[in-house]
N, C-alpha and C positions, 0 to 999 in steps of 0.2 A: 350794434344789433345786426345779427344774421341778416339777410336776404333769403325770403321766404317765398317770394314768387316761383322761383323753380321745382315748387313741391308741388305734385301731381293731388288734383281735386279729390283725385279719390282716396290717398293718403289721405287728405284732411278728413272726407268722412269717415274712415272709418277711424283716424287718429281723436276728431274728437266725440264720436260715437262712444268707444270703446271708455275714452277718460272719462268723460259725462258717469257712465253705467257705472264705470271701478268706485270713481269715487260715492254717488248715489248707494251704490251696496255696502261699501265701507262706512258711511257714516250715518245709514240706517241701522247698521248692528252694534257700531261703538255707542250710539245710542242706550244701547240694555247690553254691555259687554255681560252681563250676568246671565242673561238671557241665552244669550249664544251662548256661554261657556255650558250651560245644562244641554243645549244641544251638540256639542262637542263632545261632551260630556257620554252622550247615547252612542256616537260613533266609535271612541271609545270600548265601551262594552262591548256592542257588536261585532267588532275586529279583534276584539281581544289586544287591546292595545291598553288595557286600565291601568298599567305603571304611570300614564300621561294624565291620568284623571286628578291628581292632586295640585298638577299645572292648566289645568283648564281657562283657568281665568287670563294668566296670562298670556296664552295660547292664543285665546279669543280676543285680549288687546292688540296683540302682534298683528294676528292675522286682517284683521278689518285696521288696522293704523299701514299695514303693506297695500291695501285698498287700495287707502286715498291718497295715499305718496306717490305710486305705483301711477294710477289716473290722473295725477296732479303732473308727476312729473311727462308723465304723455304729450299733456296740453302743452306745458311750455318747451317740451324739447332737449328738458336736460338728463344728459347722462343717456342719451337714443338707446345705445346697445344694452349697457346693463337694465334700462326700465323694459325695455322687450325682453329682454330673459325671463328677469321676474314676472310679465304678464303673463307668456307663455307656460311658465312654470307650476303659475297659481290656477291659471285656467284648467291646467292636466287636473292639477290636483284635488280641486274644488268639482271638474266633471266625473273623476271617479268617482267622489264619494257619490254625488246625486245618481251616478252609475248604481250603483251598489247597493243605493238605498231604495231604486225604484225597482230593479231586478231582484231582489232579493228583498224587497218588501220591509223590513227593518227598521228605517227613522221614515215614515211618513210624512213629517212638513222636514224640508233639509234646511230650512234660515237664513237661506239667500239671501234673503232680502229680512229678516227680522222678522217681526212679528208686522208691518205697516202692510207687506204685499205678500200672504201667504202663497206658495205654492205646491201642488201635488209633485211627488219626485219625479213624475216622468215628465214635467211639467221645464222644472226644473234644470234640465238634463239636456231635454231640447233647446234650451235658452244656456246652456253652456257651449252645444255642441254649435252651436250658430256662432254664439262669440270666440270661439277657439278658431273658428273661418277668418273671423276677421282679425286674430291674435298673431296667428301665421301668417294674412298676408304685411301685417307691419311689422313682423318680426325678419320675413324675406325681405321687406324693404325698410331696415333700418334708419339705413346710412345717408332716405331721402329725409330720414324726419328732422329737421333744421330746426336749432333752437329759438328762440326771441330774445334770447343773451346772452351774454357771455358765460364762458365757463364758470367761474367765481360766483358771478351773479344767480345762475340758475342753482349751482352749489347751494349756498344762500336762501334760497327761496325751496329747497327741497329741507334742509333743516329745519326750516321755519314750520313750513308742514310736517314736518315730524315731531314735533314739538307740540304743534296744534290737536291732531290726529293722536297722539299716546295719553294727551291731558284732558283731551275731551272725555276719551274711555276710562280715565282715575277718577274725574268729575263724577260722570256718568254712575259709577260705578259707587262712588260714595256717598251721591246727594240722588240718586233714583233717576232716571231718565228724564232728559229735557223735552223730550215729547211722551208719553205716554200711548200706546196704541194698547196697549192689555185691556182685556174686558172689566176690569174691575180701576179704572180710570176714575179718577174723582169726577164728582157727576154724576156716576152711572148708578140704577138703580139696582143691587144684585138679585132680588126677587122677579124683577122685571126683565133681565138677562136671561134668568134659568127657565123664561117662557116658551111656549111653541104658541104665536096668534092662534086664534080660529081658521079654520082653513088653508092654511100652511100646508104644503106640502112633504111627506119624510121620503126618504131614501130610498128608492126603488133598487131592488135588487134582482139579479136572477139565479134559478139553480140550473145545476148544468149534473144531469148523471152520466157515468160509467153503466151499460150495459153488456151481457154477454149473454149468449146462446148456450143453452145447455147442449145442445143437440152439435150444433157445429162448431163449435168455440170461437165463433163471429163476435166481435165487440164491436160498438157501434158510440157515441157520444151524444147526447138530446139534451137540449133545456128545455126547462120545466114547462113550458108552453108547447113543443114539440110531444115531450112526454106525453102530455095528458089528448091533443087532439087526436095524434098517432093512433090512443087505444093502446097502444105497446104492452102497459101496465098489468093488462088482463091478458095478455097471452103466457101462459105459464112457462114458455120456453126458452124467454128472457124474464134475466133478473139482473138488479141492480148490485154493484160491485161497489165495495166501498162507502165511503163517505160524499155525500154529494157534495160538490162544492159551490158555495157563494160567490157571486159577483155584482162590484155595484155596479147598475146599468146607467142612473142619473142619479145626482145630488140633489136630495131635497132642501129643506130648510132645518140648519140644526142651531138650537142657541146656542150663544156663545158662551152661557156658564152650566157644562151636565154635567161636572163629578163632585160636585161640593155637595157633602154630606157632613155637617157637625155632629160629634156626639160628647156625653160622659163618659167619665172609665167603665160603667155598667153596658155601653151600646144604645142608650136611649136616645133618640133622637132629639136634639135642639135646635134643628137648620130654623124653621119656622118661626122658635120663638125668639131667639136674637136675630133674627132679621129684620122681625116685625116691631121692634121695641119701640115704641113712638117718642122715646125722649135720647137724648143725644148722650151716646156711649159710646166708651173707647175699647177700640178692640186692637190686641196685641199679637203679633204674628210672626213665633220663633218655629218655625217649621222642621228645626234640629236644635236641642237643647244644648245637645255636645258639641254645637262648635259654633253656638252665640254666643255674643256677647256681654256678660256676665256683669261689667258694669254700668253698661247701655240700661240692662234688665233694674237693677238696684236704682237707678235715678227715674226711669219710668214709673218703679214698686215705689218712690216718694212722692209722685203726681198723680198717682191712682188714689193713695192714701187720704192725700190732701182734696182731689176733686171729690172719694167717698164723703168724708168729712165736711166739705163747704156744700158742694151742689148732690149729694147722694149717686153720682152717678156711676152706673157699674161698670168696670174692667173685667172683661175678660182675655187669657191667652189662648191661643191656639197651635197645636204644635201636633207632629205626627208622632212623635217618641211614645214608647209605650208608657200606659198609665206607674207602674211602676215605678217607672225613671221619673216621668214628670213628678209625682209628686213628692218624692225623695230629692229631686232639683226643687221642687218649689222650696221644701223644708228646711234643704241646707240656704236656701238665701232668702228664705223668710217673706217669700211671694205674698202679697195678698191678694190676686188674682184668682179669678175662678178660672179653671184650667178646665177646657175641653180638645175634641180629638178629631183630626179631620186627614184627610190624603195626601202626602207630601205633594203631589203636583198642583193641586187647586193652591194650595201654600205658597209655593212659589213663586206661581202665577199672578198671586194677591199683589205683592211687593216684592220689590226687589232686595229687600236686607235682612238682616238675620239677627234680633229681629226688627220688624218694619212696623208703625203705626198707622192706625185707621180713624178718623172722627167717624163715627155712623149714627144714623137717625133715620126712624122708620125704612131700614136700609139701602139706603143711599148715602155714597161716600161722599163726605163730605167735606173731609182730606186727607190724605195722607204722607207719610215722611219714613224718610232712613234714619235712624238712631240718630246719625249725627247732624240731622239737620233738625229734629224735634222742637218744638221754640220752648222757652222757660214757661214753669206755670204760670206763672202771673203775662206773658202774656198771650199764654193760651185761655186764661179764664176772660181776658181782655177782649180777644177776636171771636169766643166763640161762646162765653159763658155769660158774658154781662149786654148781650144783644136784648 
């Protein structure tokens, strides 16, 4: 074993600062690697980079599995020079986009950190631009950071976390997240999500006008509190330019579930009455028809059939395709779901599979699964039908 006493104290904080943070961010998002791929996914678009959109997923394993290797190998020392490159490397790269995203307004939450610890982009940016301080000064000072063993060994032990770190996000990524932080977490109640309490506070915002002088071509900037005390408004020799613009001044209180809207192919609204079902139904959630899984859907449409039949209980699918599509997909695979129609992002949001199961009862989840972890009818009628 190395001799590690000649490494300066403040190497070690920011050596094991910086690992701590890699690996915590790395394996909050390999956590929902599906997650992050729909937010890579926006960055994508916005850069006009969408040739990489059909690689997203594994984009978003690589990147959070370099995380935790990356911060893993920090801590113990192996490989000093190459693991500072790649810190350095990912730190640029991950501070652009938050760059990008807050100055040009674009992806709103960037997924730093997953869905566990949201943050605003400029939020973000500033907690990149702070670890990029500490990135550079162990990147300057390499060749103090001393392993805790040998070459082989530390080799060894960086495998092993790669191994760890690519199998957690396949895991993850097959059987739904080992923690859950999404609003629609089994438990939660979705009616009681999409509330604002009594007295809750909303959004404060402010307007900000463009003004100009007819007389002297003077422009001048006012918010709307300004505007109105000023008087301005009634002098007829300013007027306003443009479009006013918005800002939020503070954050109010917003729920955590506002864009779910169910409907039928007609537009008639059903959010209310399958939420409120009082008896325990299963709700299905292919949020893209054309690239689920097709016999996931046929062995589900055999445990719909058989719960219709034994306990009466209804299935429905949910999916954002158009009515058209869905029920010409239902037709050719001989659905017996009632098919309704909802926004791809609350879809996604719901689960993470394509598609994903729900138990719900007076709407609250009461669990749910990836296709392939679904359990057999019998002993789903066993845990939840024969209580």
């Amino acid at each position: 074993m190395t001799n590690t006493k000649t490494t300066p104290w403040w190497i070690w904080a920011c050596r094991i600062f910086v690992g701590v943070l890699f690996i915590f961010s790395g394996l909050v998002k390999i956590n929902d690697p599906l997650g992050f791929s729909y937010k890579l996914e926006e960055y994508f678009d916005v850069l006009h980079l969408t040739f990489f959109t059909p690689f997203s997923l594994y984009i978003a394993i690589i990147l959070c599995s370099l995380e935790i290797i990356l911060g893993f190998g920090l801590l113990i020392g192996a490989r000093s020079a190459n693991v500072a490159w790649g810190l350095l490397l990912l730190t640029i790269f991950f501070g652009f986009l938050t760059f990008y995203s807050a100055y040009f307004k674009v992806v709103q939450t960037c997924g730093c950190f997953g869905d566990a610890i949201p943050l605003t982009p400029w939020q973000s940016f500033s907690k990149d631009m702070f670890l990029l301080l500490l990135v550079i000064v162990l990147f300057k000072n390499r060749k103090k950071i001393k392993p805790f063993a040998s070459k082989k060994a530390g080799d060894q032990l960086l495998i092993g976390a790669t191994v760890i770190a690519v199998g957690l996000g396949v895991y993850t990524y097959n059987f739904l997240p080992v923690i859950d932080f999404l609003a629609y977490k089994v438990g939660a109640n979705i009616p009681d999500e999409m509330k604002t309490p009594p007295g809750a506070k909303p959004d404060e915002y402010e307007q900000t006008y463009t003004l100009k002088n007819k007389k002297t071509g003077a422009t001048k900037v006012m918010n709307n509190t300004e505007y109105m005390s000023s008087n301005i408004w009634k002098d007829n020799d300013w007027s306003v330019v443009g479009t006013p613009e918005s800002r939020l001044v503070k954050k109010g209180f917003s729920p955590k579930i506002q864009d779910l809207t169910i409907s039928d192919a007609q537009g008639t609204d059903y959010t209310k009455e399958l939420l409120t079902n009082p008896y325990l139904n299963m709700v299905i959630v292919a949020y893209d028809l054309r690239h689920t899984d097709a016999d996931a859907l046929a062995r589900l449409n055999a445990t719909a059939i058989n719960l219709q039949n034994d306990y009466h209980t209804r299935t429905v699918m949910l999916t954002s395709n158009s009515a058209q599509y869905s029920e010409a997909f239902s037709k050719q695979h001989h659905l017996a779901f009632e098919i309704f129609y909802a926004d791809e992002v609350p879809l996604k949001t719901m689960v993470r599979a394509n598609p994903g199961i729900f138990l719900l009862k007076n709407g609250t989840i009461i669990n749910k699964w990836h296709y392939h972890s679904m359990p057999n009818y019998d002993v789903l009628v066993k845990d939840y039908f024969q209580q």
